[in-house]
VEXDREN-2710 file (C-alpha; in Angstrom, 1 decimal):
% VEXDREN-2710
k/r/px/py/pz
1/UNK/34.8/19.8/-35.1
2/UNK/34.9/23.4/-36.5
3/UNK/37.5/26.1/-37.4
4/UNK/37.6/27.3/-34.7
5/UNK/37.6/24.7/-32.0
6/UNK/41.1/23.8/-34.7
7/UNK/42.2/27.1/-34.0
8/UNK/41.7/27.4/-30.3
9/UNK/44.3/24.4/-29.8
10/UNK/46.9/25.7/-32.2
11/UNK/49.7/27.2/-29.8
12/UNK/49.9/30.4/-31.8
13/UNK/46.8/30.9/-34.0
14/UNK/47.5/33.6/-36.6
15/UNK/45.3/36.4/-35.9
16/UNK/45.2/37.2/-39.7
17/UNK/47.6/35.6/-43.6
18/UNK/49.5/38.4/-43.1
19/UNK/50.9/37.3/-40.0
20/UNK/51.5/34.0/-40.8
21/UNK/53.1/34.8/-44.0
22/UNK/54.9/37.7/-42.0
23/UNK/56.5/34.9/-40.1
24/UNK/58.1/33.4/-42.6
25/UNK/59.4/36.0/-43.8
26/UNK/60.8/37.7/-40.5
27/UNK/62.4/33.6/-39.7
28/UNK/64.5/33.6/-42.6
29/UNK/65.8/37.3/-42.1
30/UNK/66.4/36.1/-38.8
31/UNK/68.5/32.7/-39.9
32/UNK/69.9/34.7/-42.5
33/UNK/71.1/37.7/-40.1
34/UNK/72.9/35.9/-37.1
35/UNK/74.8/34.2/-40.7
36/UNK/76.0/37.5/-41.4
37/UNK/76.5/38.2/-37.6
38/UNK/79.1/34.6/-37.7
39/UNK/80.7/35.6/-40.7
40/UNK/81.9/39.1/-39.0
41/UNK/83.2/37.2/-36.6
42/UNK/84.7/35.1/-38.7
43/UNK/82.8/31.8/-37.5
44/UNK/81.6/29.1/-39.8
45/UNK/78.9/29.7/-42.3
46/UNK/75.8/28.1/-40.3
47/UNK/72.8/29.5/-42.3
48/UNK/71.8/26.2/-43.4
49/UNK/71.1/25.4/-39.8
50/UNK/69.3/28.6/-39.0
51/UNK/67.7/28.3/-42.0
52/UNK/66.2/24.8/-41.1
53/UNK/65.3/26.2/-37.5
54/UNK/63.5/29.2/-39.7
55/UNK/61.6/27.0/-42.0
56/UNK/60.4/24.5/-38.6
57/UNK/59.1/27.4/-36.7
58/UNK/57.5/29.1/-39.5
59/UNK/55.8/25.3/-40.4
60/UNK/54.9/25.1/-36.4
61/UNK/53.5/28.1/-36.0
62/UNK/52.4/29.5/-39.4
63/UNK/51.2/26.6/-41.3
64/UNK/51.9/24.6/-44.5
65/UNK/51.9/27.5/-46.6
66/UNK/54.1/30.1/-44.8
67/UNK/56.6/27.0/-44.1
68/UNK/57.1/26.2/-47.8
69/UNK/57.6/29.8/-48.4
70/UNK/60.0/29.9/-45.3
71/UNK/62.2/26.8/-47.1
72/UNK/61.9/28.5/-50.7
73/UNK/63.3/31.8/-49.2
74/UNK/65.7/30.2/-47.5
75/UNK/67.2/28.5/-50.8
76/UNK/67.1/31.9/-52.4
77/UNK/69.0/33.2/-49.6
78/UNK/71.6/30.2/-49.6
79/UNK/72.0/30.5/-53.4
80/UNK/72.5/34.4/-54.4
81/UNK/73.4/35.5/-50.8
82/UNK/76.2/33.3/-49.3
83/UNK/76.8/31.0/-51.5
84/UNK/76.5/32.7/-55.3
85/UNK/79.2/30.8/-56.8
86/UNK/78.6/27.1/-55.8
87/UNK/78.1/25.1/-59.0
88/UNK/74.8/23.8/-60.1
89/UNK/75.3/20.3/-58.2
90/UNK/75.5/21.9/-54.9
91/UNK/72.8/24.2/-55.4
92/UNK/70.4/21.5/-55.9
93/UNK/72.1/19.2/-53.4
94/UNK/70.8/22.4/-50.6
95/UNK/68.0/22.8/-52.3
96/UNK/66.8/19.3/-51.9
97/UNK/67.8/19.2/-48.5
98/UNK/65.5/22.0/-48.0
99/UNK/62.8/20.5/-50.2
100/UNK/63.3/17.5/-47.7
101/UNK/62.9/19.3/-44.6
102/UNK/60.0/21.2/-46.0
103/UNK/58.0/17.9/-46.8
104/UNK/59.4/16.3/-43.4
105/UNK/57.4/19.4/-41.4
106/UNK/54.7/19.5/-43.3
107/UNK/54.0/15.6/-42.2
108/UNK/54.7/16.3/-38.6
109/UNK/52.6/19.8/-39.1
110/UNK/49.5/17.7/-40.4
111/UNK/50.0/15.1/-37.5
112/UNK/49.8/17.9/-35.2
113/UNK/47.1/19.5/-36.5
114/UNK/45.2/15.7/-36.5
115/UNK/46.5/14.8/-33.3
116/UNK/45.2/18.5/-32.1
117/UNK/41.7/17.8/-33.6
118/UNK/41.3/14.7/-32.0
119/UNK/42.5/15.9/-28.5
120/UNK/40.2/17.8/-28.7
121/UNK/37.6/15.9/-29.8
122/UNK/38.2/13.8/-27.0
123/UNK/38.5/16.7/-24.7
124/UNK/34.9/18.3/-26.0
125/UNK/33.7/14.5/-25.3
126/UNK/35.4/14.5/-22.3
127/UNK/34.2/18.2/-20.8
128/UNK/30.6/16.8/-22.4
129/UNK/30.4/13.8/-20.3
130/UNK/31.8/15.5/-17.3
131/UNK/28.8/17.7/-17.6
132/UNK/26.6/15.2/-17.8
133/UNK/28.0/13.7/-15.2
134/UNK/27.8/16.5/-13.0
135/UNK/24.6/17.2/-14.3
136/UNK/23.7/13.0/-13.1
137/UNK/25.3/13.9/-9.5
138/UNK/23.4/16.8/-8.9
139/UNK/20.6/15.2/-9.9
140/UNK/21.2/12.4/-7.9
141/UNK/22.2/14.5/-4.7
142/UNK/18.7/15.9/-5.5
143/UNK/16.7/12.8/-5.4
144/UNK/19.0/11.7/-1.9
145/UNK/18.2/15.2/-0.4
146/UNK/14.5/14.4/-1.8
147/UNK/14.7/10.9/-0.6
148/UNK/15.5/11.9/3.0
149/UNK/13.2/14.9/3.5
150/UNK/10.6/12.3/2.3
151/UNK/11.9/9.1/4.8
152/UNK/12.1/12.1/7.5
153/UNK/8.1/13.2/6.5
154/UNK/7.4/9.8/6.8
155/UNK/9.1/8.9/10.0
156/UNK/7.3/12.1/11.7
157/UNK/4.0/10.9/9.8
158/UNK/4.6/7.9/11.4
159/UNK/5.3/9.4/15.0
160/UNK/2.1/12.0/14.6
161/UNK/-0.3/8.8/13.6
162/UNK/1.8/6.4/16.5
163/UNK/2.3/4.0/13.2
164/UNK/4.8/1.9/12.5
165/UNK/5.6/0.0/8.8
166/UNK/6.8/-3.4/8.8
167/UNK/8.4/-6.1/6.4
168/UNK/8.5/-10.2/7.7
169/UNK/9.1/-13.4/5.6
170/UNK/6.9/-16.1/5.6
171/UNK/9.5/-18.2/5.7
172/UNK/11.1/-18.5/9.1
173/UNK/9.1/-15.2/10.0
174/UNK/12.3/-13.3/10.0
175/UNK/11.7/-8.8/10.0
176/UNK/13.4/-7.2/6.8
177/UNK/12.0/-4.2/7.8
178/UNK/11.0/-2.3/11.2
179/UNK/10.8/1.2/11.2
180/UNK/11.3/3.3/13.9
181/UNK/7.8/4.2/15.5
182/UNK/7.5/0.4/15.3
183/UNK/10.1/0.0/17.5
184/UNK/9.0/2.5/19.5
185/UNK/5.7/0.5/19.9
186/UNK/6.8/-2.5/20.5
187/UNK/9.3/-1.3/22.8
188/UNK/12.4/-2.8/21.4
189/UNK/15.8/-1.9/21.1
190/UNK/17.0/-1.0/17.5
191/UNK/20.3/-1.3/18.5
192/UNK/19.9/-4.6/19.3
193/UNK/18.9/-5.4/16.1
194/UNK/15.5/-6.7/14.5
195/UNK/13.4/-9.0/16.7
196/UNK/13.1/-12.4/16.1
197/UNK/9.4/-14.3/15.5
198/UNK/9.0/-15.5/18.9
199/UNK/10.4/-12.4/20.5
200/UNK/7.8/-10.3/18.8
201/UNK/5.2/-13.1/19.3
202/UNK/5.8/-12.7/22.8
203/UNK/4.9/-9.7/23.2
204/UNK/1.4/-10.1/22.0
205/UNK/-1.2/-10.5/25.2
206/UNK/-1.5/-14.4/26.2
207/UNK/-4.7/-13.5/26.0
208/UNK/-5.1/-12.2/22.2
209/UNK/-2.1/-14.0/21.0
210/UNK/-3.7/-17.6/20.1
211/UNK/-6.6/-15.1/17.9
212/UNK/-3.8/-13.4/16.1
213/UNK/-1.8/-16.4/15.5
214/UNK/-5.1/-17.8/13.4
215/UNK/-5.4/-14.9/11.5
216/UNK/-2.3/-15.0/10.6
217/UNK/-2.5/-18.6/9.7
218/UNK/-5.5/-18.3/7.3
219/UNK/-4.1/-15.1/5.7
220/UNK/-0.9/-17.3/4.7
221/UNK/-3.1/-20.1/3.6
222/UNK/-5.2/-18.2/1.5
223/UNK/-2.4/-15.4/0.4
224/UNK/-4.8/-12.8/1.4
225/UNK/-4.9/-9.2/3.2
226/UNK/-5.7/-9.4/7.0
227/UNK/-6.5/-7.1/9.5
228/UNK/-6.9/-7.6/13.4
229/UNK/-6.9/-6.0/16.7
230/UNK/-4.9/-7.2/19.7
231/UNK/-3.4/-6.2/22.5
232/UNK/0.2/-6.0/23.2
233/UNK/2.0/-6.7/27.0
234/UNK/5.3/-4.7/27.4
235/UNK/7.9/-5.7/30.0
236/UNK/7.2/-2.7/32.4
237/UNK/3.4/-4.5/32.4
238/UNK/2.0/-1.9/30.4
239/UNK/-0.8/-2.9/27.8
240/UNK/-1.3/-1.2/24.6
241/UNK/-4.0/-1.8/21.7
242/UNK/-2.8/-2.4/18.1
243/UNK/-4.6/-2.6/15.0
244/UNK/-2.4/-4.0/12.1
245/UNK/-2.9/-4.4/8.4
246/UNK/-1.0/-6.8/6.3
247/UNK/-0.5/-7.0/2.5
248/UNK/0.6/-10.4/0.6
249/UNK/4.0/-9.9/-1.2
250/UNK/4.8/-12.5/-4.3
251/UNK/7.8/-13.4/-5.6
252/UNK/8.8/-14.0/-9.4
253/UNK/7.5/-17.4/-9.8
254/UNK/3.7/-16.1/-8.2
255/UNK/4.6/-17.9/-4.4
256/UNK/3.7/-16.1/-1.8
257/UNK/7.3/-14.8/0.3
258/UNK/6.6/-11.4/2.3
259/UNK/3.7/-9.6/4.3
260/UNK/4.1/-6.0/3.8
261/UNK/1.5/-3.4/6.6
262/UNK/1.5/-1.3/9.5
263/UNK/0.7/-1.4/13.0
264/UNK/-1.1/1.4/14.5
265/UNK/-1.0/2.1/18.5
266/UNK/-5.0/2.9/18.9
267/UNK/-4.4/2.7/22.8
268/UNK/-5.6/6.2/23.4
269/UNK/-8.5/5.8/21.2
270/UNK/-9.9/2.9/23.1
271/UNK/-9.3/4.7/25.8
272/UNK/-11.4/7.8/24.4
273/UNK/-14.2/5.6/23.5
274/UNK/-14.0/3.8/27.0
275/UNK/-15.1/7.6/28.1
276/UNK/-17.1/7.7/25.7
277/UNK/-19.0/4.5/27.1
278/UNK/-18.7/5.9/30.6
279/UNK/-20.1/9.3/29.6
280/UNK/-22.9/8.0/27.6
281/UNK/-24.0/5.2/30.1
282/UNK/-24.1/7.8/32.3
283/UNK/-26.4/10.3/30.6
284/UNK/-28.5/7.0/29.7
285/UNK/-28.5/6.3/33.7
286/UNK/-29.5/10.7/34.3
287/UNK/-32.3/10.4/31.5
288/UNK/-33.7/7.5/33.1
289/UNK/-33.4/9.2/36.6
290/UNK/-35.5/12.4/35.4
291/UNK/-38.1/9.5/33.9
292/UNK/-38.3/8.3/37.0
293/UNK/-38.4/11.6/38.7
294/UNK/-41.5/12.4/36.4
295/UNK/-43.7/9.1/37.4
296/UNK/-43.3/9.1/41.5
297/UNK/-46.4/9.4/41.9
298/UNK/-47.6/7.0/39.4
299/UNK/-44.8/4.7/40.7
300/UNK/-45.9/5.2/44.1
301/UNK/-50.0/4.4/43.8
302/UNK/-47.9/1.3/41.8
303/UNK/-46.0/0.1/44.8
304/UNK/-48.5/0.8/47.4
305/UNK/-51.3/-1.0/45.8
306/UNK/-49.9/-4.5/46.7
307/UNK/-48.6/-3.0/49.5
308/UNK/-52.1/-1.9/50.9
309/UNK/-53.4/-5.6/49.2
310/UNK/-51.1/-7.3/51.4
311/UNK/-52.4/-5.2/54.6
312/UNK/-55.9/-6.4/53.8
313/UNK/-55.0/-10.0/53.1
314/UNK/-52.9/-10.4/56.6
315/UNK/-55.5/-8.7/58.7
316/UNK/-58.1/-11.1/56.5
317/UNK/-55.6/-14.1/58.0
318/UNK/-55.8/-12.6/61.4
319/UNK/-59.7/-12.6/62.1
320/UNK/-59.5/-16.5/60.3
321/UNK/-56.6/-17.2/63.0
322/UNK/-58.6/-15.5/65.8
323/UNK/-61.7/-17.1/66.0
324/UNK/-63.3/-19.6/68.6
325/UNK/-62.3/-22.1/65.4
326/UNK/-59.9/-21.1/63.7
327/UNK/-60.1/-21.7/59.9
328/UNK/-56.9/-22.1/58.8
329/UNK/-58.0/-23.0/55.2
330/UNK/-59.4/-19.4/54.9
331/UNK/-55.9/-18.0/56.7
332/UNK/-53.6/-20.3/54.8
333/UNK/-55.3/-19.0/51.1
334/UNK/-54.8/-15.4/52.7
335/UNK/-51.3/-15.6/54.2
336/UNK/-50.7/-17.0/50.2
337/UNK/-52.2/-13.9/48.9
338/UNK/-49.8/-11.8/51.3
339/UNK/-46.8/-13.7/49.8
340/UNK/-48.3/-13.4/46.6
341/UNK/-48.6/-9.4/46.6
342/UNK/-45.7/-8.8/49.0
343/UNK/-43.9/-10.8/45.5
344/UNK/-45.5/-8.3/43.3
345/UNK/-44.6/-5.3/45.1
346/UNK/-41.0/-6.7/45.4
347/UNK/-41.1/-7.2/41.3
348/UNK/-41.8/-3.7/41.0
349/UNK/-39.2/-2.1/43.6
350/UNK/-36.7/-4.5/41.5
351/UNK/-37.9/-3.1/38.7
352/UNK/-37.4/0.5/39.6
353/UNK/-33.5/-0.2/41.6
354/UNK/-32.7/-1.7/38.5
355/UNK/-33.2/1.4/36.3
356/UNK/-31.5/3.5/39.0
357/UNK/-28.7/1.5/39.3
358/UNK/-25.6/2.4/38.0
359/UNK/-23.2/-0.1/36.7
360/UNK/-21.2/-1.1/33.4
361/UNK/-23.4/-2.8/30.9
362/UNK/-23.9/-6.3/31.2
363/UNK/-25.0/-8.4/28.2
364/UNK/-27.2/-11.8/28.6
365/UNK/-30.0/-13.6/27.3
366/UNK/-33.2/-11.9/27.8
367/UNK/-36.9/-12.4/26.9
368/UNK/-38.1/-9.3/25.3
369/UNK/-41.9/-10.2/26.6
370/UNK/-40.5/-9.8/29.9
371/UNK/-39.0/-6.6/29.7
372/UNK/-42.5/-5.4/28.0
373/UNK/-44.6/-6.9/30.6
374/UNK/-42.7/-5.6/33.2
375/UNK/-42.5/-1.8/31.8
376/UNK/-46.5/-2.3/31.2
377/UNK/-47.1/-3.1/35.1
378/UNK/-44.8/-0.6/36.1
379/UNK/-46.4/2.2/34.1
380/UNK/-50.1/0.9/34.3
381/UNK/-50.8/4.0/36.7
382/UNK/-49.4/6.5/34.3
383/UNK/-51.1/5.1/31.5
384/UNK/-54.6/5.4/34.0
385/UNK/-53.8/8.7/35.2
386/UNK/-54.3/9.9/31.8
387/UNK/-57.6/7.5/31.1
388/UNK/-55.0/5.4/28.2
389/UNK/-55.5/1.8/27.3
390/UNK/-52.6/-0.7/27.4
391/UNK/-52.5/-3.6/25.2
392/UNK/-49.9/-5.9/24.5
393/UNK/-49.7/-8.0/21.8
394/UNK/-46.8/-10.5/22.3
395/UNK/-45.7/-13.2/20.2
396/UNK/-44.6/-16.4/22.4
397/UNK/-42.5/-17.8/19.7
398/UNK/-39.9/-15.5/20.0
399/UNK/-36.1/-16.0/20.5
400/UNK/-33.7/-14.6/23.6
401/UNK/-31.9/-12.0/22.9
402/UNK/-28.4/-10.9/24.1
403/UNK/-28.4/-7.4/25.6
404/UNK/-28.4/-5.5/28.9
405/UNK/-31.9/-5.7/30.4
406/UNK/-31.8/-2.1/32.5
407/UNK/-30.5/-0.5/28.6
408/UNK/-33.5/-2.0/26.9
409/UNK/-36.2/-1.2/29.8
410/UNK/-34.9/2.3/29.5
411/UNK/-35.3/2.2/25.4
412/UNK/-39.2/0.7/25.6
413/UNK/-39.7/2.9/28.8
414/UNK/-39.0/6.0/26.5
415/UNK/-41.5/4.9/23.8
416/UNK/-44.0/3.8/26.0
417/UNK/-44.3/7.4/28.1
418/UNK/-43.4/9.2/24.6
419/UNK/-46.4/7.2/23.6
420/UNK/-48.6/8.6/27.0
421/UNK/-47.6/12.2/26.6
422/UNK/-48.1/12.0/23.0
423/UNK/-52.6/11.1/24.1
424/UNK/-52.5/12.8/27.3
425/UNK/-54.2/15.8/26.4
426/UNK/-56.1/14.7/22.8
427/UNK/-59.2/13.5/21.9
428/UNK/-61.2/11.0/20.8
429/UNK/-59.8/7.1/21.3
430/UNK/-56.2/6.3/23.7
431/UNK/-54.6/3.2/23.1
432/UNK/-51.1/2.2/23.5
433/UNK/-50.2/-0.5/21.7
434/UNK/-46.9/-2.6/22.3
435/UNK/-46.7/-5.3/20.5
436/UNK/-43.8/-8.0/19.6
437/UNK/-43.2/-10.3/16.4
438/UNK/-40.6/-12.2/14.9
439/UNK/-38.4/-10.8/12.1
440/UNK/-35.3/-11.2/9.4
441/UNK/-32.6/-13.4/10.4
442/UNK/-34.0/-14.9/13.3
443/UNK/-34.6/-12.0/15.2
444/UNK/-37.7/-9.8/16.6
445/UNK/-39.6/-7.0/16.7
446/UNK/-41.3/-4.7/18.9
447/UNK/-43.3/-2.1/17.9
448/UNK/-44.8/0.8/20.0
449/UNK/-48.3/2.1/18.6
450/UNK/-50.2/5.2/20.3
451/UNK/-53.5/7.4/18.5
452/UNK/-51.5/10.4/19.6
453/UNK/-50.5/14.0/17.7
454/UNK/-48.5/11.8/15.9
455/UNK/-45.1/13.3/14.2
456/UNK/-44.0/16.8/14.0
457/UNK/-44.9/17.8/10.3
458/UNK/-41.7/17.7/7.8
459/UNK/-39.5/17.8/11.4
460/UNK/-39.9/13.7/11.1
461/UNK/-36.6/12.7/10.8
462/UNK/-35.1/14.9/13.2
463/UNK/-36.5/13.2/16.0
464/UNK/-33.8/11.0/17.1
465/UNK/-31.2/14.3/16.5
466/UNK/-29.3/15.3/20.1
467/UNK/-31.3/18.2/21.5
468/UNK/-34.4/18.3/19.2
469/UNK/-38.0/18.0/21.3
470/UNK/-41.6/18.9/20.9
471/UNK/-42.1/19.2/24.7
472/UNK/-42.1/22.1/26.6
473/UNK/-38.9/21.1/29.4
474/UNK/-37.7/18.5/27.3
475/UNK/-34.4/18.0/26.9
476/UNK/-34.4/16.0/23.5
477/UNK/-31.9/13.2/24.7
478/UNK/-34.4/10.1/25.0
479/UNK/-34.8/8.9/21.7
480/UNK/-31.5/9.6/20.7
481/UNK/-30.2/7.3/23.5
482/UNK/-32.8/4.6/22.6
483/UNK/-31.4/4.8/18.9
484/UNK/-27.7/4.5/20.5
485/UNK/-29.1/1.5/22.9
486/UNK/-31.1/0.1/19.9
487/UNK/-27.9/-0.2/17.7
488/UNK/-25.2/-0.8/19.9
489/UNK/-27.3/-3.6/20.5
490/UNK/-26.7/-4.6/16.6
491/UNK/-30.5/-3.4/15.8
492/UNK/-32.7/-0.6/14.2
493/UNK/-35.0/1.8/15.7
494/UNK/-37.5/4.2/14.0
495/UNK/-40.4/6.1/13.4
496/UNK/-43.7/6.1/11.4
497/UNK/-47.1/8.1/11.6
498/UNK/-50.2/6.6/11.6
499/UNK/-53.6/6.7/9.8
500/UNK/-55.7/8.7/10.4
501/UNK/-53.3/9.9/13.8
502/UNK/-50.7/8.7/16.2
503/UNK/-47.1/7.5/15.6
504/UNK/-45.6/4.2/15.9
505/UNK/-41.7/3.6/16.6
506/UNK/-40.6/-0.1/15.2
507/UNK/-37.1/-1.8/16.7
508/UNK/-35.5/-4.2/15.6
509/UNK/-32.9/-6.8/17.5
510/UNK/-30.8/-10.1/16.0
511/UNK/-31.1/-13.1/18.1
512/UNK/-27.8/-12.8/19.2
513/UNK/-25.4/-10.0/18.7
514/UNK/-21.7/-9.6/20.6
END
């Protein structure tokens, strides 16, 4: 501690030595005045006890110095002022009494002084911590003020994204923590406190809740993440869809204790791609509407055909039935014929209902050869119209697939008239070519081959883009729903040119694909 943090608890620092030395001094002519001021009125002498009252102030609030001139003054004084004739045994009888006093405050001076000093000391220490200390409380009111402007960002975070965090033991499945938007979710009560396992495992669809309860199962066994989907049933009936994520939490000793995730309300987002279905099935149902549209006539002459066949075979039955004998083996083989092509013209009006109806999709197991032979007989007219072979080429060791029929008959109904168009109006050879083979992983191939124009020059990849088309009135929508069908049905679909001309579009399909 420095001078002056000394000085600055001293009760009257000296401004200057003058002042102090002034004081002692002004004490003792002081002490020694009021003496004079007794004597006149004939009171005892007391200037030993002024004098001592001089020579403790002057020590008090002068110094060390100035008080041991205050006591040498103040012998002087007693000596040749008031006492001139005392004898020598006296004198130094006073004067050690003095010299006593003297060394008595200079003791209690230097205490004070230490005592002073280390007051404050202390207090410096003291005002130093309490600075720090405020200093630690502001900084901690910070980082609470911080703390909740971050938990209130989070909550409305959470509300914005409709998700909620979560904390549950593994043991006993009991909730440390449930925020709010979880709540909120899950329709609880947070007043009521934190759910218990079974409570929130109720609320989990009947339906979904055995699924969930096995992911959950094998993310405990194997102290791994997990992520699933459910469903959730409320108690006023409504359903809501959850996807959750959950973390693995480990204690000190490596054991696995806590799951630490989120659970995120998707509801409106299935219901956004439920519209999404809709709107696309329908658009798929339009385009295959305007295909249709585009071959009556070629799907007329198709139909009528075994209509008109079926004419000429039942009046052929008639003239057997209506002779003098009839021949009923002749009628019998052409009633059979009139079943046969009333069949086939029944196959084809089948054919064409089903690409007009209208319907959510409807997955099962299919034979692709089918679907190709039926899209061949039902465009054989269009494909004649235009003087165009058709040739399929089909591989009878192929496996079912799962998928919607009408979806697929729409998707090899655009390549196939793509494939027509494409020769309609060129030269030289026309072949359509559809031909099926096996593939990776079990599943098949069909490829679509025609000796068109082939593929727009450096436009190739565009082809399956919304909107893009070659055709004059075309609305470029087909092949991009035939890539949609193609994939939503877990496959590939697309496009290569041919040597020396034409294009051929490959798709791909698994076996089976949920």
């Amino acid at each position: 501690m420095g001078n002056s943090d000394k000085a600055k608890w001293i009760a009257w620092p000296a401004a200057s030595v003058s002042m102090r030395y002034g004081l002692a001094l002004v004490s003792v002519a002081v002490a020694a005045g009021l003496t004079q001021l007794f004597l006149y009125f004939h009171l005892p002498l007391a200037f030993n006890a002024f004098a001592l009252s001089a020579i403790a102030m002057t020590f008090w609030f002068g110094g060390t110095k100035p008080g041991i001139l205050a006591a040498v003054l103040s012998a002087l004084v007693r000596s040749y002022v008031f006492d001139p004739e005392i004898n020598s045994i006296s004198r130094v009888l006073y004067d050690l009494v003095f010299l006593v006093f003297a060394l008595l405050m200079t003791g209690v001076t230097r205490a004070r002084d230490e005592l002073e000093v280390r007051v404050a000391e202390r207090t410096a220490e003291l005002t130093r911590a309490n600075e720090d200390l405020s200093r630690e409380i502001g900084e901690r009111k910070r980082a609470e003020e911080s703390l909740r402007r971050s938990e209130a960002y989070l909550a409305e975070a959470q509300r914005v994204t409709r998700t909620g965090s979560w904390v549950w033991e593994v043991a006993g499945g009991d909730a440390v923590h449930l925020s709010e938007e979880w709540y909120r979710i899950y329709g609880f009560d947070p007043e009521q406190g934190a759910p218990s396992w079974e409570q929130r495992l109720q609320r989990i669809h009947p339906e979904d809740r055995a699924k969930w309860q096995e992911e959950i199962d094998r993310a405990i066994r194997e102290t791994s993440d997990y992520e699933a989907g459910f469903r959730i049933l409320l108690p006023d009936g409504a359903v809501k869809h959850i996807s959750t994520v959950g973390h693995p939490v480990l204690n000190a000793s490596g054991n696995l204790f806590q799951f630490v995730g989120s659970s995120t309300d998707i509801t409106q987002r299935k219901q956004a791609e439920e519209a999404l279905r809709e709107a696309q099935a329908d658009l798929a149902r339009i385009s295959r509407v305007t295909r249709m549209g585009e071959l009556t006539a070629s799907l007329a002459h198709e139909v009528n055909q075994p209509i008109a066949a079926a004419i000429t075979d039942a009046n052929t039955c008639l003239r057997w039935l209506t002779r003098e004998e009839p021949d009923l083996g002749e009628a019998r083989e052409a009633a059979s014929r009139v079943v046969k092509d009333a069949a086939r013209a029944s196959e084809i009006i089948n054919h064409i209902r089903s690409l007009f109806k209208k319907g959510p999709s409807e997955r099962e197991l299919v034979n692709v050869n089918e679907i190709i032979r039926g899209m061949i007989d039902l465009l054989r007219s269009e494909a004649t119209r235009y003087s165009i072979s058709m040739r399929a080429e089909l591989s009878e060791d192929l496996p079912r697939i799962l998928g919607d029929r009408v979806q697929l008959q729409q998707v090899l109904m655009n390549l196939m008239i793509n494939g027509i168009e494409a020769m309609k109006d060129s030269d030289g050879p026309r072949d359509l070519v559809i031909r099926s083979q096996g593939a990776e992983e079990d599943g098949l191939m069909v490829t679509v081959r025609d000796t068109g124009v082939g593929l727009p020059p450096k436009q190739a990849d565009q082809i399956f883009a919304s909107f893009f088309t070659t055709k004059p009135g075309g609305t470029g929508m087909g092949l991009r729903i035939s890539r949609s069908i193609v994939e939503s049905h877990g496959g590939r679909l697309w496009a290569a040119a041919n040597s020396p001309r034409g294009a051929s579009f490959h798709l791909t399909l698994p076996s089976t694909h949920e």
